[in-house]
C-alpha positions in Angstrom: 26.5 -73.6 15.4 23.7 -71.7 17.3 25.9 -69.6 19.4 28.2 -68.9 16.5 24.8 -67.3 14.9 24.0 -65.7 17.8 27.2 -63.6 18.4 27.6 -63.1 14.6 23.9 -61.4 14.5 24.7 -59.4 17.7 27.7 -57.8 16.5 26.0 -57.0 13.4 23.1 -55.2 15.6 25.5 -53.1 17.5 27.3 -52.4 14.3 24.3 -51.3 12.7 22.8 -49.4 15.6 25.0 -45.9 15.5 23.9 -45.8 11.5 20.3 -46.0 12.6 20.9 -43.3 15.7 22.3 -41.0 12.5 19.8 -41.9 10.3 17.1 -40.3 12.8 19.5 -37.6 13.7 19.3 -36.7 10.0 15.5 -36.9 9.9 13.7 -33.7 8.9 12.0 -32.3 12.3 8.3 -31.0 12.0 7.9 -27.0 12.4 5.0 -26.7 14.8 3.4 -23.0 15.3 1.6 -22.2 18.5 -1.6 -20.0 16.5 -4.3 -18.1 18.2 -7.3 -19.0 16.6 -8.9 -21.7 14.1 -8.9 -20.9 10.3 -12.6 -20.2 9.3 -12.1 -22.1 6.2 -9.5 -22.9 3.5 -11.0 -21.0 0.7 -8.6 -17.8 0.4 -11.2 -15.6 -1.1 -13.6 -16.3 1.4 -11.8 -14.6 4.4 -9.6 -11.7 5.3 -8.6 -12.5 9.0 -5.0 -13.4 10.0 -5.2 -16.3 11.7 -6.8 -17.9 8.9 -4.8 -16.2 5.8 -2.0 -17.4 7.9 -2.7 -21.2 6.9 -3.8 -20.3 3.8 -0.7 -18.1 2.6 1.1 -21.9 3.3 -1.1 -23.6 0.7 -1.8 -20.9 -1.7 -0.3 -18.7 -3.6 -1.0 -15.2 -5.9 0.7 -14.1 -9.3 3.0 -12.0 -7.7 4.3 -11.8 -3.8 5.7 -9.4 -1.3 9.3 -10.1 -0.8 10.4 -11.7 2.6 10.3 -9.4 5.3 9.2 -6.3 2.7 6.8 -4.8 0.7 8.3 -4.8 -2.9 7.0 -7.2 -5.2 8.1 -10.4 -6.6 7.1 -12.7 -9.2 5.2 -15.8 -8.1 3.2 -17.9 -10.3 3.2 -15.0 -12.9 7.1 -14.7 -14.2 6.3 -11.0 -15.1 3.8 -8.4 -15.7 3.2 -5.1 -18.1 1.0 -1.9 -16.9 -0.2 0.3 -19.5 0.9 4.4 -19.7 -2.6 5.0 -18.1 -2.2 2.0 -15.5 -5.6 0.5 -16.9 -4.4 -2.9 -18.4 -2.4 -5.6 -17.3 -1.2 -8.0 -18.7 0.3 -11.2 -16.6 3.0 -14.1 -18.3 2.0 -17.3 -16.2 5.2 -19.5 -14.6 5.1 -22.8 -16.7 5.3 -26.3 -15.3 3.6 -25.2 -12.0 1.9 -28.2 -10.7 -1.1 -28.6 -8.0 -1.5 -30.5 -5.1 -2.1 -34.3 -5.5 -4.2 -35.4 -2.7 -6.3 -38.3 -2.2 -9.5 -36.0 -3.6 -8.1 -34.5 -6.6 -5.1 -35.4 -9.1 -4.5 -32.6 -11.3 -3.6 -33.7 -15.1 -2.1 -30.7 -16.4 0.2 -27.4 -14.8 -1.5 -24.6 -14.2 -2.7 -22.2 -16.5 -4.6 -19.3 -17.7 -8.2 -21.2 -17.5 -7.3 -21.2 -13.7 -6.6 -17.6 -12.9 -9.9 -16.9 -14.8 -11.6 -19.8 -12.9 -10.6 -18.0 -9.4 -11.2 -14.4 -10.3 -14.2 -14.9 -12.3 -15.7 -16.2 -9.1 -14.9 -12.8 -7.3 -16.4 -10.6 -10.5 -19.6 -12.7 -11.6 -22.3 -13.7 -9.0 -23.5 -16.0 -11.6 -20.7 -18.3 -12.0 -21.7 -21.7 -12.3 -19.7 -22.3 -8.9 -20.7 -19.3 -7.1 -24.7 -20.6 -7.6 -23.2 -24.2 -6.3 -21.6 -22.8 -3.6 -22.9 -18.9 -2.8 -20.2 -17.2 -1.0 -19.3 -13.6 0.1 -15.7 -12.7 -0.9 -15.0 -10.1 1.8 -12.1 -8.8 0.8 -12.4 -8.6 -2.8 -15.8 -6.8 -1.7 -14.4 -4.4 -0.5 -11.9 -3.6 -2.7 -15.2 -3.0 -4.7 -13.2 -5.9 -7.1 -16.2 -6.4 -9.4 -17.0 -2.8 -10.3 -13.1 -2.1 -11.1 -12.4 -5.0 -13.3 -14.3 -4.7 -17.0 -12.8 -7.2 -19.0 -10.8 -10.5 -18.1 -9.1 -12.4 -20.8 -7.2 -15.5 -21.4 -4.7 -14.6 -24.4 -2.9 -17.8 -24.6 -2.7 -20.6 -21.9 0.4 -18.6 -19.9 -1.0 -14.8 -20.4 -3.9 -13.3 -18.9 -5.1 -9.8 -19.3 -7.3 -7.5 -17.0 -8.8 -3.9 -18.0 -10.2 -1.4 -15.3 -12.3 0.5 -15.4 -10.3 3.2 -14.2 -6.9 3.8 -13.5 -5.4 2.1 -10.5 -1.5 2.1 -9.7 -1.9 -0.3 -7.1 -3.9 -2.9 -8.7 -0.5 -5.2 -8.8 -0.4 -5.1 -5.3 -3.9 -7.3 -5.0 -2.4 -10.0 -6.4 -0.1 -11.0 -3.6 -2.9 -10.1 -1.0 -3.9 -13.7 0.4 -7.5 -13.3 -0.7 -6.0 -14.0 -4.3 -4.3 -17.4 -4.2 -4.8 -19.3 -7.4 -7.6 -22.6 -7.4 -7.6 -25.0 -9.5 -10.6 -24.4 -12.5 -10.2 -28.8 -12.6 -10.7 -29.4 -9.1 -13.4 -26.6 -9.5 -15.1 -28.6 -12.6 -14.7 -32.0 -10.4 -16.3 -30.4 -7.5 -19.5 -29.2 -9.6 -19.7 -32.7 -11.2 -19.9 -34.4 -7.8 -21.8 -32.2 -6.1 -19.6 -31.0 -3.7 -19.0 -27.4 -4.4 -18.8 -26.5 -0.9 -15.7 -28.6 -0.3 -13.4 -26.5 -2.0 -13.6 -24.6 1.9 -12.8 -27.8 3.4 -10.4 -29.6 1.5 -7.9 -27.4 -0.3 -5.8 -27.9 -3.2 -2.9 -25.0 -3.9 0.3 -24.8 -5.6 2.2 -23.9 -2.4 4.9 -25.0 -0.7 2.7 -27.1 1.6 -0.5 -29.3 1.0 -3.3 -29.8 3.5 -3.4 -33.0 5.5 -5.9 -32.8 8.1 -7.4 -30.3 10.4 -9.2 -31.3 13.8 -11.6 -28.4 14.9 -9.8 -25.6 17.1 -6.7 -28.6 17.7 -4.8 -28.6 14.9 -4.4 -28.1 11.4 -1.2 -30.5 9.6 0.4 -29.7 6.5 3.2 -31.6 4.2 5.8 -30.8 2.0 4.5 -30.6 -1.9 6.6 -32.6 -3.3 5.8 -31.2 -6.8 6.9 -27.7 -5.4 8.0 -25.4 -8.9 10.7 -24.4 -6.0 12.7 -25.2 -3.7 11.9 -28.7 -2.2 11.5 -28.1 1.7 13.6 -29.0 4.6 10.8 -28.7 6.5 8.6 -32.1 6.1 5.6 -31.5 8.1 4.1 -28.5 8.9 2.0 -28.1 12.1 -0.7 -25.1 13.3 -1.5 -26.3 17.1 -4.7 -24.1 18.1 -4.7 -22.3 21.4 -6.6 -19.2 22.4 -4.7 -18.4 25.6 -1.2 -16.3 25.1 0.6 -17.7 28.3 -0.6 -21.2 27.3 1.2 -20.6 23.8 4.1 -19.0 25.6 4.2 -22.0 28.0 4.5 -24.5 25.0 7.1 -22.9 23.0 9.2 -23.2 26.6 8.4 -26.3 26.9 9.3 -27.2 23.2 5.8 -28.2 22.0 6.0 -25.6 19.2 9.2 -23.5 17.6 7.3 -20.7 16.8 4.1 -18.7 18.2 1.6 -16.2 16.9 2.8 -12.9 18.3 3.2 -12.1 21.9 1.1 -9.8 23.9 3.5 -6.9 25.9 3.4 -8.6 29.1 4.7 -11.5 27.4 8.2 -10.1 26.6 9.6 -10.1 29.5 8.8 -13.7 29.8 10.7 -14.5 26.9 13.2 -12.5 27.9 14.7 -14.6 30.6 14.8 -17.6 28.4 16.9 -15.9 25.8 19.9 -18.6 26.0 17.1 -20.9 23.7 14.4 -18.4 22.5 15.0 -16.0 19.8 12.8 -12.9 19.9 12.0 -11.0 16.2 10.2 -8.5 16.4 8.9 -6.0 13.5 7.1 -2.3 13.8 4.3 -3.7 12.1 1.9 -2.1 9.6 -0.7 -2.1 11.7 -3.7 -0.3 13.4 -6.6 -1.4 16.2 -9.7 0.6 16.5 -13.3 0.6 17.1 -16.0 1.2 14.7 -18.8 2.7 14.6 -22.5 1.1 13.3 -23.1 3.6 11.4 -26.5 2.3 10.6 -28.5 2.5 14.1 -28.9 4.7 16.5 -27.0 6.3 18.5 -23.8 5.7 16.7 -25.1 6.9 13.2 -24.9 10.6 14.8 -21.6 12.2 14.0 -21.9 14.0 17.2 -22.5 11.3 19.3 -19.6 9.1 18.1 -17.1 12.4 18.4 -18.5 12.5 22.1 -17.5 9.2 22.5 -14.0 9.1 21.1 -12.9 12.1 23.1 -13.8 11.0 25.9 -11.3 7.9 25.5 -8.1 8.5 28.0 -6.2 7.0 25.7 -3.2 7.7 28.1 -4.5 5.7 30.8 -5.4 2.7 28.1 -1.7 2.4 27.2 -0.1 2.3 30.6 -2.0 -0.8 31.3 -2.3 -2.2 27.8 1.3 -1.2 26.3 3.6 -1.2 29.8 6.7 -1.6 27.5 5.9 1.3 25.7 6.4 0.1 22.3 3.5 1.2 20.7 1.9 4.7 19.7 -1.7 5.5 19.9 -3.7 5.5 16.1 -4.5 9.0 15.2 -5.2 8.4 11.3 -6.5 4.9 9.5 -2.7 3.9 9.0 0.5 4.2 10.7 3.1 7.1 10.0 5.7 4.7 8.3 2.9 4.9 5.1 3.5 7.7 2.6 0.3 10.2 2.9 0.2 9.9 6.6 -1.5 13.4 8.4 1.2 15.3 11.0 -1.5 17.6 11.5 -4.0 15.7 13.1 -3.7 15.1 16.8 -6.0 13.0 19.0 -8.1 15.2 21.7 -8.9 14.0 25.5 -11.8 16.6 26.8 -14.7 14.5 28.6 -16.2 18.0 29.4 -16.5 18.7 25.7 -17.7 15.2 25.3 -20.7 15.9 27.5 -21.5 19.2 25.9 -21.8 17.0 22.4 -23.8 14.6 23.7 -26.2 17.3 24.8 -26.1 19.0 21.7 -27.1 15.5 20.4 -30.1 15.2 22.1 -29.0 13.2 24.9 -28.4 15.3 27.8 -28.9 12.6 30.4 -26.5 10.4 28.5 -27.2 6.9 26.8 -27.1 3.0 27.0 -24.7 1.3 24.1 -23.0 -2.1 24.1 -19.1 -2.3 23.5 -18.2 -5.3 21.9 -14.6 -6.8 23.5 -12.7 -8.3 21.2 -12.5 -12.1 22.1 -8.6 -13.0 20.6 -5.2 -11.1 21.7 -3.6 -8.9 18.9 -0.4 -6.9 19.2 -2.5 -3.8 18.8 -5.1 -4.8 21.4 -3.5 -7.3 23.9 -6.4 -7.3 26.2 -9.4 -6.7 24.4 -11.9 -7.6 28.0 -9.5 -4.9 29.8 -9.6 -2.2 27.0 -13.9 -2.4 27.3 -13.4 -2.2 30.9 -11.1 1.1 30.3 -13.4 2.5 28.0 -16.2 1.8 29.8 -15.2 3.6 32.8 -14.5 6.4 30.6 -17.6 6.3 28.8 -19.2 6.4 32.4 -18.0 9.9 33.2 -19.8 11.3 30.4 -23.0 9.5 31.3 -22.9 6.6 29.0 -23.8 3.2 30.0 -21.9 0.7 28.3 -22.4 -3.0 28.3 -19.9 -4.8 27.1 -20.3 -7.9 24.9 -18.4 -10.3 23.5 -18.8 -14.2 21.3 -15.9 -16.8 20.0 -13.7 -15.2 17.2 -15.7 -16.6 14.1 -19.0 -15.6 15.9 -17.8 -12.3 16.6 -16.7 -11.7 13.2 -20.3 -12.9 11.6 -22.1 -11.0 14.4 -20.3 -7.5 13.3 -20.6 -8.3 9.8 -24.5 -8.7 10.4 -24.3 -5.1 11.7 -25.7 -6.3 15.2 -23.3 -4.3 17.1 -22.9 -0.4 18.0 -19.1 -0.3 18.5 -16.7 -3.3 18.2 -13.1 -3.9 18.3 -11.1 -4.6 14.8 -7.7 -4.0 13.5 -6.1 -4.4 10.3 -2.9 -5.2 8.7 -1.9 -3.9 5.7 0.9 -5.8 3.5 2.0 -3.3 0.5 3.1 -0.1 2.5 0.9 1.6 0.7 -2.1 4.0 1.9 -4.8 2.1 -0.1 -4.0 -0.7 1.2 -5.5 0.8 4.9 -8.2 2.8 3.2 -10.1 1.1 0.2 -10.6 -2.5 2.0 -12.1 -0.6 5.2 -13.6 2.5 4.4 -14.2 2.8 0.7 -17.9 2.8 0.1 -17.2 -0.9 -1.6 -17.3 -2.0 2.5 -20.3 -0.4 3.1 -23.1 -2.8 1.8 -25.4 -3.0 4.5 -25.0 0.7 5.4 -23.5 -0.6 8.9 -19.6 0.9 7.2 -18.5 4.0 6.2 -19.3 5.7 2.8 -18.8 9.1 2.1 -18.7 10.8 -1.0 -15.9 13.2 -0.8 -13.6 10.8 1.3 -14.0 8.2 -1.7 -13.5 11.0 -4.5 -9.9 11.4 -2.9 -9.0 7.9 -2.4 -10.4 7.5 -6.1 -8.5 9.9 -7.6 -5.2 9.1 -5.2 -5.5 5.6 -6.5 -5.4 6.5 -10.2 -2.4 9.0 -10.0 0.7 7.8 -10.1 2.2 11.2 -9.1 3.4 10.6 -5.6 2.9 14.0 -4.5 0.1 14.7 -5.7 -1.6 11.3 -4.3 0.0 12.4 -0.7 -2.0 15.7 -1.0 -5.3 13.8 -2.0 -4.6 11.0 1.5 -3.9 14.1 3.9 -7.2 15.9 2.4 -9.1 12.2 2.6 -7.9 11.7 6.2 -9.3 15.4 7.3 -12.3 14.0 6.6 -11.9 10.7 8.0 -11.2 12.7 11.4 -14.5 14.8 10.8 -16.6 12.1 10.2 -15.4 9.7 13.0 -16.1 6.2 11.6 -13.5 4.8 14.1 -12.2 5.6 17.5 -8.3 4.9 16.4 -6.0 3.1 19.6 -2.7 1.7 18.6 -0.2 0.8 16.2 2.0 -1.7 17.5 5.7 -3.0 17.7 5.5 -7.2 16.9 7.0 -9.7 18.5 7.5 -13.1 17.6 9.3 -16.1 19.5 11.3 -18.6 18.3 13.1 -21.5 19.3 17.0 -20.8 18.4 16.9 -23.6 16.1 14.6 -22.6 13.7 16.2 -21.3 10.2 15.4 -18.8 7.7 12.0 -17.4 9.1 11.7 -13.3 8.6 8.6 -11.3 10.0 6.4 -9.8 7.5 5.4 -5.7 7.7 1.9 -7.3 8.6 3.2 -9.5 11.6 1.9 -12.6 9.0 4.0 -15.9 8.8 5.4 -17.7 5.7 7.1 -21.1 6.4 8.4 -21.5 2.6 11.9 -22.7 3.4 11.7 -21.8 6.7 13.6 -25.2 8.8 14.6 -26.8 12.4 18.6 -27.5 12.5 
């Protein structure tokens, strides 16, 4: 009987075999992204940067959104929204049976509701909240949208509506709702934090009502994510979701090739072209993002807190020469305003200027007629609006030399960088910014509103913020045109910035991937986004 058995069972095996082969065939394939930098943390309000707000925007989500590949607004976990006649109070109807993450450190026991919009703005507007004095944090963003002067009153009306008052009118307070900075906690993992003690891991180990979950992150490696499975909607395709860290653009560019990720942040210029001959399995969006790179200016120390002296050094920037070698492709246009011309409000009249003689005269009539020392700060990460930020110092320095100023160019790892600048320890560093509603604020009020300005290192000057004051609270669109154009005379006057570039995007993917759209600010979103 044995060999009866044994033929009987090895039929059986090849029989089965083919099913198994389809079964994995059929598996859902993980979606890996090639990233450029680590996330700082995983507490939303705690960080503005792209990189990290790209993880985040997986995990968390807002009362309203930005539609896919747009700037018009969408209900998320708020169904719908009223504005009063003077655009001072809003009033929000919460999605019902919206779940949170259950993870090994938290199991939520209700859906969300009002008590948790109140639990994660409350921690932007009162530095007394019980968990802001467990955990002290600096909300950049809602900071500088000067978030806890312009909200007076926050109230819970019912479990599902929740009602704000401003202080003054504001007709694009909506749009703050689907910046990343307000993804909704939890106000019961908040409570179970407190009670254990742990405050602070609410930046380590997040819990969200996204599409995705946290799983694990391994310091500048990796960062894994899985599907929610109590998703409000759509269940995803799209099991487990991978960031893979790596600072170096052709090593990114080299692993999508090679099939080690689907997707990459975007590509510096020099990078097309690469892509480009590999267009028979690589896909290549691309986006003419909302977008700016600059330098600012410390305008606390010397010599940068003299008008004259940072006018000197902006004109004597060949911006020319900077985009041959930065921008070969020729796909973007050199920054003369705070935001790109695509924005409503945008300043025709302004024009950049290129005069190193003039440059020297103003540096005279500064008081520094045999020129000065400074350190240029490189930025240490590529950016579609500064590829190269090591060969843009380099560029500037040189120019900076012909007008007899010694620069010595610095630079630190992104998230020192970042804490460095914020400390005011520099004289000029490279920044950027995306902006995500199309709208002129959106450019202005987060960077050079006076809200910013806390350490006096930022710009704050009065009549600029009258104008973006009063352009925020009118919802005549001519009129708040006029007041931008009049705001960004000033802006030019006053010289906070050296403008450089705003920048076509480009990002690769693998020709299986399915349903991915760029967003106006070059961000990712993986929500139903899938390998065939």
């Amino acid at each position: 009987m044995r060999p009866a058995l044994s033929l009987s069972l090895a039929a059986w095996l090849l029989a089965a075999l083919p099913v198994v082969q389809a079964a994995d065939a059929a598996a859902p394939k993980p979606l890996v992204y090639c990233t450029d930098a680590s996330p700082e943390g995983f507490d939303p309000g705690l960080w503005d940067s792209a990189s990290t707000n790209n993880v985040n925007n997986q995990m968390f989500q807002g009362l309203v959104r930005f539609e896919r590949g747009g700037t018009a607004l969408q209900p998320a976990l708020a169904t719908a929204w009223t504005i009063s006649p003077d655009a001072r109070v809003f009033t929000f109807t919460l999605r019902e049976h919206v779940r949170f993450h259950t993870r090994p450190w938290f199991t939520p026991t209700r859906p969300m509701n009002a008590d948790d919009v109140l639990f994660t703005f409350g921690r932007f507007l009162d530095r007394e909240h019980p968990f802001n004095k467990a955990f002290p944090a600096n909300f950049i963003y809602p900071q500088n949208l000067g978030l806890a002067k312009a909200i007076t009153k926050m109230e819970k009306l019912d479990d599902r509506t929740v009602r704000f008052t401003l202080a003054q009118p504001n007709v694009t307070f909506v749009t703050w709702f689907a910046m990343a900075f307000a993804g909704i906690q939890s106000a019961e993992y908040g409570a179970q934090l407190l009670r254990e003690g742990k405050a602070a891991q609410i930046n380590r180990l997040p819990i969200g009502t996204g599409p995705y979950r946290f799983r694990s992150y391994a310091k500048d490696d990796v960062v894994r994510m899985e599907a929610n499975p109590d998703y409000w909607g759509e269940p995803q395709k799209t099991q487990k979701l991978i960031f893979t860290i790596s600072r170096e653009a052709a090593v990114r560019v080299q692993k999508l090739l090679a099939g080690e990720c689907q997707i990459t942040s975007p590509l510096r210029d020099i990078d097309v072209a690469a892509i480009d001959r590999h267009r028979e399995r690589i896909r290549l969006e691309k986006i003419q993002a909302l977008n700016i790179s600059y330098l600012s200016f410390n305008l606390r120390k010397p010599p940068t807190d003299n008008r004259l002296v940072r006018e000197a050094l902006d004109i004597a920037v060949d911006r020319d020469a900077i985009f041959r070698a930065l921008f070969p492709r020729g796909d973007a246009m050199q920054a003369v305003n705070p935001f790109p011309p695509a924005i409503p409000g945008y300043n025709r009249a302004l024009k950049n200027e290129y005069d190193p003689e003039r440059a020297k005269a103003l540096l005279r009539q500064a008081g520094f007629p045999d020129g000065l020392d400074i350190d240029l700060w490189a930025l240490p990460v590529t950016r579609p609006t500064n590829p190269n930020g090591q060969l843009m110092a380099q560029l500037i320095q040189q120019d900076w030399a012909r007008i007899g100023v010694r620069a010595q160019i610095r630079t630190y790892e992104w998230g020192e960088y970042l804490k460095r600048a914020n400390a005011g320890e520099h004289s000029v560093y490279m920044s950027g910014w995306s902006g995500e509603s199309g709208d002129a604020d959106d450019f202005l009020t987060p960077n050079l509103s006076c809200a910013t300005n806390k350490s006096g290192v930022k710009f704050c000057n009065a009549e600029f913020e009258r104008l973006i004051d009063a352009a925020r609270a009118t919802p005549d669109q001519a009129r708040r045109i006029a007041l931008y154009e009049q705001a960004q005379v000033i802006f030019k006057r006053e010289r906070p910035w050296i403008t450089m570039a705003h920048s076509t995007v480009y990002i690769p993917t693998s020709k299986d991937l399915r349903g991915f759209r760029m967003q106006p600010n070059g961000g990712v979103v993986f929500e139903n986004v899938y390998r065939e």
